[in-house]
C-alpha positions as CSV (number, residue, x, y, z in Angstrom):
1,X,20.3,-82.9,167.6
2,X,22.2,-79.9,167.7
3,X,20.6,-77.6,165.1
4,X,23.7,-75.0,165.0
5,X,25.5,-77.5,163.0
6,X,23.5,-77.2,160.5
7,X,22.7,-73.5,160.3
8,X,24.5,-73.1,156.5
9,X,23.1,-70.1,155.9
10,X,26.7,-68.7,157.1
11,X,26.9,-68.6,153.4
12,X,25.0,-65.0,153.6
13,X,27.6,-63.5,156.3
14,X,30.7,-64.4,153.3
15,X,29.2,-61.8,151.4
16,X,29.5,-59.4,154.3
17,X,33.2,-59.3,154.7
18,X,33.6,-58.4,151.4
19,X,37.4,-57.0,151.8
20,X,40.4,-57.9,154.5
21,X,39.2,-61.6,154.2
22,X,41.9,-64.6,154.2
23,X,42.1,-65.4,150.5
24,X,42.7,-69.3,150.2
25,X,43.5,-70.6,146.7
26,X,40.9,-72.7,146.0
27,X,41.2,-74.6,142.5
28,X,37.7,-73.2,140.4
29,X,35.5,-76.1,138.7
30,X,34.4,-74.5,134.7
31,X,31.3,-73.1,135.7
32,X,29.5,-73.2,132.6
33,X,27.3,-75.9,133.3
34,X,23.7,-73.9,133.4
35,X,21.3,-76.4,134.4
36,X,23.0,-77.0,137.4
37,X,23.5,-73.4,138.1
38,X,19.8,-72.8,137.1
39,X,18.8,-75.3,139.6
40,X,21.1,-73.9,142.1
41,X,19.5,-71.0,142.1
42,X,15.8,-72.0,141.9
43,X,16.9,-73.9,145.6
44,X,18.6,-70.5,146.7
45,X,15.5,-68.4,145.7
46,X,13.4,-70.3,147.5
47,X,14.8,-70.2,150.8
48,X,15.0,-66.3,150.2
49,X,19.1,-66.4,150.1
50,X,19.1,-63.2,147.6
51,X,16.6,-61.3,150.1
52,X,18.7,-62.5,152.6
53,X,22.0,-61.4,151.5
54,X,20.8,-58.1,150.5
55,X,19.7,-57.7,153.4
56,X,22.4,-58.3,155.7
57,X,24.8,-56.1,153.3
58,X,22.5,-53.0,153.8
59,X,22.4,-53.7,157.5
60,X,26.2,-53.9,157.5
61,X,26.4,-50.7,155.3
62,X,23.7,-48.8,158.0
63,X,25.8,-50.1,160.8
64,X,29.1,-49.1,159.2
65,X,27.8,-45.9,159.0
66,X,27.7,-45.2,162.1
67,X,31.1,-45.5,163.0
68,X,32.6,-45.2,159.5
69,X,30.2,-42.7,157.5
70,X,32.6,-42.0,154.9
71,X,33.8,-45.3,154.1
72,X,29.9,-46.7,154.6
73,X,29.3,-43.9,151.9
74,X,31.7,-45.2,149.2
75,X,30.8,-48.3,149.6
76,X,27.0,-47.3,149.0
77,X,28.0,-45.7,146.1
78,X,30.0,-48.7,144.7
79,X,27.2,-51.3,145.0
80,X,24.4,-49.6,143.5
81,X,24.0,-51.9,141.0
82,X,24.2,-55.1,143.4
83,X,20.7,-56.6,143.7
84,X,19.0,-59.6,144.8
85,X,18.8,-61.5,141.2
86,X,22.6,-60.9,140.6
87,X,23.8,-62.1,144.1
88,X,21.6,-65.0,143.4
89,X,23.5,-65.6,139.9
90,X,26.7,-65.3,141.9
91,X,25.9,-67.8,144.6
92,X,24.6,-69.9,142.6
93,X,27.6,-70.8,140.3
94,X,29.4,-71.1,143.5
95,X,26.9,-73.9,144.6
96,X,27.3,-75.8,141.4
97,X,30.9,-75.8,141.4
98,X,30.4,-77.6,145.1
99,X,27.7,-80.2,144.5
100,X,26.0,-82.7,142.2
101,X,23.2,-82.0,140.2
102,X,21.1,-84.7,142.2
103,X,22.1,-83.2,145.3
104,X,21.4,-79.9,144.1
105,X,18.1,-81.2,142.7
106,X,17.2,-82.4,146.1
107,X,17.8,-80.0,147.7
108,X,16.0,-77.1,145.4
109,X,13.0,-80.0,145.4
110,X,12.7,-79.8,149.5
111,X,13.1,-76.0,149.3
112,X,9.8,-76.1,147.8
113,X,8.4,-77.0,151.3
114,X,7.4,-73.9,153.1
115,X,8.5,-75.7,156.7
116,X,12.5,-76.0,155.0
117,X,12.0,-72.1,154.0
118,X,10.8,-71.3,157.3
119,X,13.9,-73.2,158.5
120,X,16.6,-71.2,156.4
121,X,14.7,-67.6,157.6
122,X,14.5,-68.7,161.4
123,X,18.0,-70.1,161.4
124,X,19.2,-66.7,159.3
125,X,17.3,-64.4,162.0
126,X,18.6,-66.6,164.8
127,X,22.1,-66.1,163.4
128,X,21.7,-62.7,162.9
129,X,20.4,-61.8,166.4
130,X,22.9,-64.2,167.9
131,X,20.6,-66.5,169.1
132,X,22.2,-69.4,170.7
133,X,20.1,-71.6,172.0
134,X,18.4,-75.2,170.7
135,X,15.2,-74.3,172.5
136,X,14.6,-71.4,170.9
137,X,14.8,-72.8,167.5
138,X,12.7,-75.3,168.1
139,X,9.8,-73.7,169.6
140,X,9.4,-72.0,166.0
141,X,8.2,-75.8,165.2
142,X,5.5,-77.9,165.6
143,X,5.7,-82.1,165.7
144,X,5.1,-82.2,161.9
145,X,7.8,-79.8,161.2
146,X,10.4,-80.7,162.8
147,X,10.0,-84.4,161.3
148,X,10.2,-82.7,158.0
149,X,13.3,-81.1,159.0
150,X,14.7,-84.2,160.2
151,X,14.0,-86.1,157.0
152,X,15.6,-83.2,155.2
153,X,18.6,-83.1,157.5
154,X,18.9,-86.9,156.5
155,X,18.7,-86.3,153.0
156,X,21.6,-87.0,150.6
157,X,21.5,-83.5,149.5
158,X,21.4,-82.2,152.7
159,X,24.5,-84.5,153.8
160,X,26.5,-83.5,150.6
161,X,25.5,-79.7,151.6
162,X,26.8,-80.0,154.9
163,X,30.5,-81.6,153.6
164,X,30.9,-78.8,150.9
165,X,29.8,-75.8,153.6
166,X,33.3,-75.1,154.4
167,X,34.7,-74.8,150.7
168,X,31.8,-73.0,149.5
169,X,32.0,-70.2,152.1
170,X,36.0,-69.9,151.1
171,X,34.4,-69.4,147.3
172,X,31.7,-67.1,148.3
173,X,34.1,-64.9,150.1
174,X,36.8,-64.8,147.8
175,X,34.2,-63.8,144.8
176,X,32.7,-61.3,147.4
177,X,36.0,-60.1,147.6
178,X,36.4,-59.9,143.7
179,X,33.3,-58.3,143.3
180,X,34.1,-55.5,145.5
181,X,37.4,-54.9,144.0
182,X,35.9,-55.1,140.6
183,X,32.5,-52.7,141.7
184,X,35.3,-50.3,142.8
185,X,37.3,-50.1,140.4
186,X,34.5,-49.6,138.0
187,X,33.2,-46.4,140.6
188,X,36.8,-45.0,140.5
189,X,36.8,-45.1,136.3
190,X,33.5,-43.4,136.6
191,X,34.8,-40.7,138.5
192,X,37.8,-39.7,136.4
């Protein structure tokens, strides 16, 4: 089984490249439906996605910074108001748009499982460090786990996760580019 296939936690790096990203016109589904979105989120904030994120867009920040300080410094300034609870909100309407609410449901039910959190963080450090290898994944897991993992992987949510990946990236960039456009121009009315 090769594990990168299933490493969906690419969702995080979409919020990363939060301007000069391909807009594709995707149609938008109403998103007013909260007890999807609420369940969304209960699955996202279990596997630590708003940590996560946050995360990642400070250590792009930090590293931008480095070779951009100026532009690393406005876009400090324009995010200050961006925390883990509102990128959860975000991400999670973009999941409900994307899935059924018994997939969704499924899938915030096996979140609940420390072994699938473990998964998400391992498979988001691994990512993150550019870690390519199966081996090293797996030696993160004992016999039980990774038969856990497995029935996850063969769950319905899980499957209908895996087919809607692709579009939900495209949404979670094009709102990450939104919000950015929207956080600046807010930062630039401030300072007139």
């Amino acid at each position: 089984m090769n594990y990168r296939n299933y490493t969906f936690i690419i969702l995080i790096l979409g919020f990363l490249s939060l301007s000069g990203c391909q807009t594709l016109q995707v149609e938008p589904k109403p998103d007013n439906d909260i007890p999807k979105i609420t369940i969304a989120k209960r699955f996202l904030a279990n596997i630590g996605a708003g940590k996560l994120v946050l995360e990642g867009f400070t250590r792009a920040i930090e590293s931008g910074a480095k070779q951009k300080s100026g532009l690393a410094e406005l876009v400090k300034r324009t995010f200050t108001d961006i925390d883990e609870e509102f990128l959860l909100d975000m991400t999670a309407k973009v999941y409900s748009k994307h899935l059924k609410i018994e997939d969704i449901k499924e899938l915030a039910d096996y979140s609940e499982n420390p072994t699938i959190q473990k998964f998400f963080k391992i498979t988001y450090t691994n990512r993150s460090n550019a870690e390519k290898s199966d081996d090293s994944f797996m030696k993160h897991f004992n016999a039980d786990e990774l038969t856990e993992l497995l029935l996850f992987s063969e769950s319905k949510g899980f499957q209908s996760l895996s087919k809607a990946l692709r579009a939900i990236n495209v949404d979670l960039m094009i709102e990450g580019k939104n919000l950015g456009e929207e956080k600046l121009r807010e930062y630039l009315q401030k300072q007139k």
